[in-house]
C-alpha positions in Angstrom: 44.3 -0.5 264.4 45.3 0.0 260.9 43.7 3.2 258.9 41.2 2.2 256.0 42.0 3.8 253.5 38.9 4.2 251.8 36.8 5.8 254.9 34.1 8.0 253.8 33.4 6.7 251.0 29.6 5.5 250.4 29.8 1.9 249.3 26.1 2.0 248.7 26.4 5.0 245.9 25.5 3.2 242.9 27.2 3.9 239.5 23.8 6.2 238.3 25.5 8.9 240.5 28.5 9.4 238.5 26.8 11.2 235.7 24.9 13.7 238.0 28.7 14.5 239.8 29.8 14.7 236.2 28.5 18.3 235.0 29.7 19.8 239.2 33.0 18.2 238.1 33.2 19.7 235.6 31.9 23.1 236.1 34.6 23.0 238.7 37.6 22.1 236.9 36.4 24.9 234.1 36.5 27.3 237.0 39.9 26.9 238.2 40.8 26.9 235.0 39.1 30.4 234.2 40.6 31.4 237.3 44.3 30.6 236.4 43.7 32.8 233.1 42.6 35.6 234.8 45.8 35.5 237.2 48.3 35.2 234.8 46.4 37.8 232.5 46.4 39.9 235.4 50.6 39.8 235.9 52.5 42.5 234.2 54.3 41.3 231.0 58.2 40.8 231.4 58.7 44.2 229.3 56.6 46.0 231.8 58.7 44.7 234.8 62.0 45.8 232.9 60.5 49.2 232.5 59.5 49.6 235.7 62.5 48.4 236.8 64.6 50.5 234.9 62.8 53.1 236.2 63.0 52.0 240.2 66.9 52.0 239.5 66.5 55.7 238.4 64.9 57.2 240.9 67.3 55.1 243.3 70.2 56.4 241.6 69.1 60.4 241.6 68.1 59.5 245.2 71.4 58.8 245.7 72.9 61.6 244.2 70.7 63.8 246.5 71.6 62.5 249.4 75.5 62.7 248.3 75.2 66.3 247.7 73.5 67.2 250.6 75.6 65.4 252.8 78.6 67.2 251.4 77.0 70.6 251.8 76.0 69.2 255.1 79.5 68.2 255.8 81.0 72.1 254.5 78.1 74.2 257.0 80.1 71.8 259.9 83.4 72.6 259.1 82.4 76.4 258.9 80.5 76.4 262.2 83.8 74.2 263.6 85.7 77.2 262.2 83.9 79.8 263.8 83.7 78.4 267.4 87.6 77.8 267.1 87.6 81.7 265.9 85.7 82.3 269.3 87.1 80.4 271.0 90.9 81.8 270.7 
C-alpha cells in the first residue's frame, strides 16, 4: 500500500479560502519573525563576551594564584609538624 502523499488535504476547499488563510499566514510569519529579533537583540554583543571573558580569565588566574600560595604555605606547616614529631620522636 503505497502512502499518498497528499492525505489531509481537503480536496473540496475551494480557492475563496486562500484569502481568509492569507492574513493567519501572515500574522504568523510576522511573528516568528518579531520573535527572531527579539532573540538576537537579546544576545550580548561580541565586545560584551570579550569583556566578560577577559574578566572570567582573571578571576581564574588570581584563583589560581590563591590556591598556589596556600598550598605552599600548606605544604611548609607539614614539613614543620613532620619536623616536630621527628624531634619527639628521637
Amino acid at each position: 500500500m503505497e502512502a499518498n502523499d497528499s492525505e489531509g488535504i481537503d480536496r473540496g476547499a475551494s480557492n475563496d479560502d486562500w484569502p481568509s488563510l492569507s492574513r493567519p499566514c501572515d500574522r504568523l510569519t510576522r511573528a516568528r519573525s518579531a520573535k527572531e529579533k527579539l532573540y538576537e537583540r537579546a544576545l550580548p554583543s561580541p565586545n560584551e563576551i570579550r569583556i566578560k571573558v577577559e574578566a572570567a580569565e582573571r578571576m581564574v588566574a588570581r584563583a589560581e594564584e590563591r590556591l598556589a600560595a596556600e598550598t605552599a604555605a600548606h605544604q611548609e606547616k607539614l614539613k614543620k609538624y613532620e619536623g616536630r614529631a621527628e624531634a619527639i620522636g628521637r
